[in-house]
C-alpha positions in Angstrom: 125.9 175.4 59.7 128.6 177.6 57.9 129.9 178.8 61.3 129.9 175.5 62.6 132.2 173.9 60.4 134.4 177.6 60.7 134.6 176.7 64.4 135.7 172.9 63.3 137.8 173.7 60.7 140.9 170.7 60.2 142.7 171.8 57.4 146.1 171.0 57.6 145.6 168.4 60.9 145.9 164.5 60.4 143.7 162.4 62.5 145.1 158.7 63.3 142.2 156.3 63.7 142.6 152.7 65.1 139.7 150.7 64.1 139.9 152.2 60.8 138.5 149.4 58.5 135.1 149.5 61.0 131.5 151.2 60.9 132.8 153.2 63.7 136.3 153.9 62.7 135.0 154.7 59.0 132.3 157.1 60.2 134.6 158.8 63.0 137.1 159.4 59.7 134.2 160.5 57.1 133.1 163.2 59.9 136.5 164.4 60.6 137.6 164.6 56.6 134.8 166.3 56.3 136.2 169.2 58.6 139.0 168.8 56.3 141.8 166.5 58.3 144.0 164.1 56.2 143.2 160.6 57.7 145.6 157.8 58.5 143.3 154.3 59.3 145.2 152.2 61.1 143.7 148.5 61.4 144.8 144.7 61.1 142.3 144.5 58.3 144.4 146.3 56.2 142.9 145.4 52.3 139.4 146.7 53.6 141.0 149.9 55.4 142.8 150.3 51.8 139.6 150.4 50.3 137.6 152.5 52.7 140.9 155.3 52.2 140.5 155.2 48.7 136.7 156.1 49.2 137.2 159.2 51.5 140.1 160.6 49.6 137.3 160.8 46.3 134.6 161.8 48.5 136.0 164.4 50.8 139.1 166.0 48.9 141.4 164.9 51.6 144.5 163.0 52.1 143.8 159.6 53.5 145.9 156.3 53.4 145.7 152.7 55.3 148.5 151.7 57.7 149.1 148.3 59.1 148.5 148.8 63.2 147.6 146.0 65.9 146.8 148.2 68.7 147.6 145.5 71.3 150.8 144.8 70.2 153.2 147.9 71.0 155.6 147.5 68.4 153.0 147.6 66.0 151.7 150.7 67.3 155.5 152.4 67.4 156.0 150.6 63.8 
C-alpha cells in the first residue's frame, strides 16, 4: 500500500470539486486529501459544504475550504 500512495502522492496540488456538499463529491474529496491535495468544494449548498470542509481539514491534515459555485451558471463558475 506504501508504494501506492508514493505513486499518488498530492502534496502541494488543490483539487476543485463541484458537487462538494454530496456523498459523491465528499468521498471523491476524502480520497484525494487523503493523497494529500488541499480541497476547494464548490457547491450551491454552501452551509453543508462548510461543514463537510471543516471535517476533512481535522481528519486528513489538509487545507480544505467551501466556495459558493453554481456550475450552470458561468459567472458563478468564473466568480
Amino acid at each position: 500500500m506504501e508504494s501506492i500512495r508514493r505513486m499518488f502522492d498530492l502534496k502541494g496540488r488543490t483539487a476543485f470539486i463541484s458537487g462538494g456538499a454530496g456523498i459523491l463529491g465528499r468521498q471523491h474529496a476524502e480520497a484525494l486529501a487523503e493523497m494529500g491535495a488541499d480541497i476547494i468544494l464548490g457547491d450551491i449548498l454552501i452551509e453543508n459544504a462548510w461543514e463537510i470542509a471543516e471535517e476533512i481539514s481535522r481528519a486528513f491534515g489538509v487545507k480544505c475550504r467551501a466556495v459558493f459555485a453554481d456550475i450552470s451558471d458561468m459567472a458563478s463558475v468564473s466568480a
